[in-house]
N, C-alpha and C positions, 0 to 999 in steps of 0.2 A: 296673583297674575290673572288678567282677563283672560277667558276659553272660552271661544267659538261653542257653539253647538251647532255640530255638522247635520247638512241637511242628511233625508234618509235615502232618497231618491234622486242619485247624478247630482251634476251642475245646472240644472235649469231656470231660467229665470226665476221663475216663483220660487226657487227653493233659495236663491241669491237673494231676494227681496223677501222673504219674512225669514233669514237667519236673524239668531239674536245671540249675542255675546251675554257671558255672566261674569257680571263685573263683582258681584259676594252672593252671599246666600240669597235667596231668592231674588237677585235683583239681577234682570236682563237689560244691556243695553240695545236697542234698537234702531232702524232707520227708516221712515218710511216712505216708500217710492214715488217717484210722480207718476209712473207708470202705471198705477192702477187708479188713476182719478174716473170719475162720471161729473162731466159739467162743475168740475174744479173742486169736487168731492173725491174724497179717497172711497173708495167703496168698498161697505163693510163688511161683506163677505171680504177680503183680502185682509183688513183688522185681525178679523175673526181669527183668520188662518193664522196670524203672525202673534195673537197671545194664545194658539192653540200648539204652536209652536214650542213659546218657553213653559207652557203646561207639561208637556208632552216630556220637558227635559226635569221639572221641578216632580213632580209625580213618580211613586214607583210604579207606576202602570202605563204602557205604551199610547193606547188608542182611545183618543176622544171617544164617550159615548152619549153624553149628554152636555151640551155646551148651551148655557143662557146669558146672552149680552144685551146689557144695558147701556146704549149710543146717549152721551150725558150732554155732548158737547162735538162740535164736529173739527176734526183731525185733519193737520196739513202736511204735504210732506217735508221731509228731513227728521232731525233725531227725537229722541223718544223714547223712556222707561218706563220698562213693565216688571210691575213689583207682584212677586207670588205667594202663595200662601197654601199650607197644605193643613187642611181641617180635619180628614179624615184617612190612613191607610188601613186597608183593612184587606183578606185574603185575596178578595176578586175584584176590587173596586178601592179606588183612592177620589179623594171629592179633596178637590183646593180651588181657589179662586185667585183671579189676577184684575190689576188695572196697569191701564197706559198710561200715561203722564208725560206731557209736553208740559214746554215753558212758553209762555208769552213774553211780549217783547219788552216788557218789563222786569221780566226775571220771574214771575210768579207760575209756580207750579197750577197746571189743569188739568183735572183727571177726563180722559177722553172717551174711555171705556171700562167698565165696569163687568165681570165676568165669573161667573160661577160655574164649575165645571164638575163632570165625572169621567174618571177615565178608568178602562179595563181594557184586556185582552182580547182582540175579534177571535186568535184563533183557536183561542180558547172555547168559544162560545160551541155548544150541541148544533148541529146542521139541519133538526128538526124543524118544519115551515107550516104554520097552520095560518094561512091568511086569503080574506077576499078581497085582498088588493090585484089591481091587475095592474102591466103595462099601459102608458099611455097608446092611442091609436093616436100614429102620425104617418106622412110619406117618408120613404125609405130616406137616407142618406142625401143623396143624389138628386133627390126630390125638393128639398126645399131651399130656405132661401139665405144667403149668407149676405155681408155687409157690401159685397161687391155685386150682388148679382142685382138690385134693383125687384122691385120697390120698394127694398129698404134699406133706409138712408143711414145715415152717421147721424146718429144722434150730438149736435151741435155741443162742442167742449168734451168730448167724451175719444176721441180718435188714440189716447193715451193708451186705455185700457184696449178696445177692440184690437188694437192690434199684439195683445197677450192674449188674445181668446179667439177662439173657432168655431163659432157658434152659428147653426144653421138654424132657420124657425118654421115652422109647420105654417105654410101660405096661408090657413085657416083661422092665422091669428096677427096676421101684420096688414089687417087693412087700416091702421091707426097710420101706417106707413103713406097711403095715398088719400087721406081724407075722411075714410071712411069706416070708420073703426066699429066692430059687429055690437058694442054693447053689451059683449057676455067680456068678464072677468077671468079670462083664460088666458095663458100665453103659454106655448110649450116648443121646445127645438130639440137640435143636439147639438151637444157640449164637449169639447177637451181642450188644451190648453196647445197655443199656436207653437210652442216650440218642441212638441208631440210627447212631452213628458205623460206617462201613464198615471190615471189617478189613483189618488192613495188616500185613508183616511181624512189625511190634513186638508190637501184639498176640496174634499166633499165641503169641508166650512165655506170655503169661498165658491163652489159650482150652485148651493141652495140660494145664491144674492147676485146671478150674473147676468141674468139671462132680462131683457126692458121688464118693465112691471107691466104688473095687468092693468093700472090705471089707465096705460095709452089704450086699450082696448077696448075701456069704459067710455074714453073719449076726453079724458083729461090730457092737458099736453104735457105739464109743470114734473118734475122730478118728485119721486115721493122719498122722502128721506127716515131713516128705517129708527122707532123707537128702541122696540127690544125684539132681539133675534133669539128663536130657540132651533137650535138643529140636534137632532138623533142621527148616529152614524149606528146604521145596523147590521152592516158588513163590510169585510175589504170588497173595493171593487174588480173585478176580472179587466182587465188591457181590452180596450177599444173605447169609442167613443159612448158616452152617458146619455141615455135621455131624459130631459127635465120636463116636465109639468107642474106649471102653478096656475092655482085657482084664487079669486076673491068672492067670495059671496053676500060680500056686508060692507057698504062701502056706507059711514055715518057720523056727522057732526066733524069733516074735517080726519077722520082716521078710516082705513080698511086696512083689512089681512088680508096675508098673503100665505097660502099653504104648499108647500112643493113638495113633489116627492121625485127623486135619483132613480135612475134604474139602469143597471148596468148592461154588457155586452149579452150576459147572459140571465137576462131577465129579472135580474132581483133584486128587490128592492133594496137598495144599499145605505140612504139615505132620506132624512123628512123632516122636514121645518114648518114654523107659523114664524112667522116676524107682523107684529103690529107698526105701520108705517103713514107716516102724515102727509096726508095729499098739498097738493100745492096749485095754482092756477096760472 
């Protein structure tokens, strides 16, 4: 008999939209939402989350710590299997990997994503912190700019997603917004998700891919669509809103990175990705 795998946090949308059912042994059935499209893409931080999902139930270990996705082919919504694989359990650490799998309208199976993981225990981890990372400098809360406040727009095809997301952006980085976009590879806001569900591991997959790319900043207008994603989840996050920062500093031949780093209500750094992603015009 097919079993649910109950989300871990309430009923909230995100957690309705990457359930997956296990229909045998490593095999999840899936559905995937309209609701998290960008410009008629599903967006792959929200992927991520939903084969982070049936990791998190195929694995003896709770909490993504290392998640690398390979975007093979781009994914629509409705239904959708993800096959898991566990290569490694060991005392602190289990390493397995998964792919998605839709059908074409032929009937032929297409692997959509591609995904190699490790998960452990966050609260297991020492509380010890030797780092020169800082918080990013942005305006408060209150200070910046969300999808209704003007000058910045709805991203044209995208109205699905923003309206799961609550996302405010540091003024400093949305002149892409009125014309005039600064040329520096920066974009940073604050993040949590519109139906006020608190962030949790799982989510951190999808908060490191939500926020516009920095290519609007560079001055490109086109959607960059993301080759391969790695994110580190370095802590559970504390209850209140996220702030994100991503940088590019190499934009060449047709590809730039994108570097993010999470930082929770209480300062620390929770979360960090690069994803390599292909500009477009």
């Amino acid at each position: 008999m097919a079993q649910a795998v109950q989300a871990s946090i309430g009923d909230s949308e995100f957690d309705r939209d990457t359930a997956v059912t296990l229909r045998a042994p490593g095999v999840y059935d899936a559905f995937l939402s309209p609701g998290w499209t960008i410009i008629r893409a599903i967006n792959g931080g929200y992927l991520l989350a939903l084969l982070g999902r049936a990791l998190g139930d195929a694995l003896d270990h709770p909490d993504p710590f290392s998640v690398s996705a390979h975007y093979l082919s781009a994914s629509r919504p409705g239904p959708a299997t993800i096959r898991t694989e566990t290569l490694r359990t060991g005392r602190t650490l289990s390493t397995g990997q998964a792919s998605l799998i839709q059908r074409d309208e032929d009937g032929t199976e297409v692997e959509r994503i591609r995904v190699l993981a490790t998960y452990g225990d966050l609260d297991e981890l020492s509380d010890e912190v030797r780092t020169s990372a800082t918080a990013p400098a942005m305006p408060a809360y209150e200070h910046c700019l969300g999808a209704s406040d003007g000058p910045v727009p709805a991203i044209s095809g995208s109205s699905e997603i923003l309206e799961r997301l609550n996302i405010r952006l540091d003024p400093a980085t949305v002149g892409w917004a009125v014309g005039a976009p600064s040329g520096k590879g920066e974009m940073r806001g604050w993040f949590s998700l519109a139906d006020g569900r608190d962030a949790d591991p799982l989510s951190l997959l999808l908060t490191v891919d939500a926020l516009p790319p920095t290519a609007f900043e560079i001055g490109l207008k086109g959607w960059t669509p993301t080759v391969e994603l790695t994110t580190h989840v370095r802590a559970r996050p504390a209850p209140g809103p996220l702030r994100v920062a991503i940088t590019t500093r190499n934009l060449a031949g047709g590809f730039l990175e994108e570097d993010a780093e999470v930082w929770d209500s209480e300062d620390r750094l929770v979360a960090q990705s690069r994803q390599l992603a292909k500009t477009s015009r």
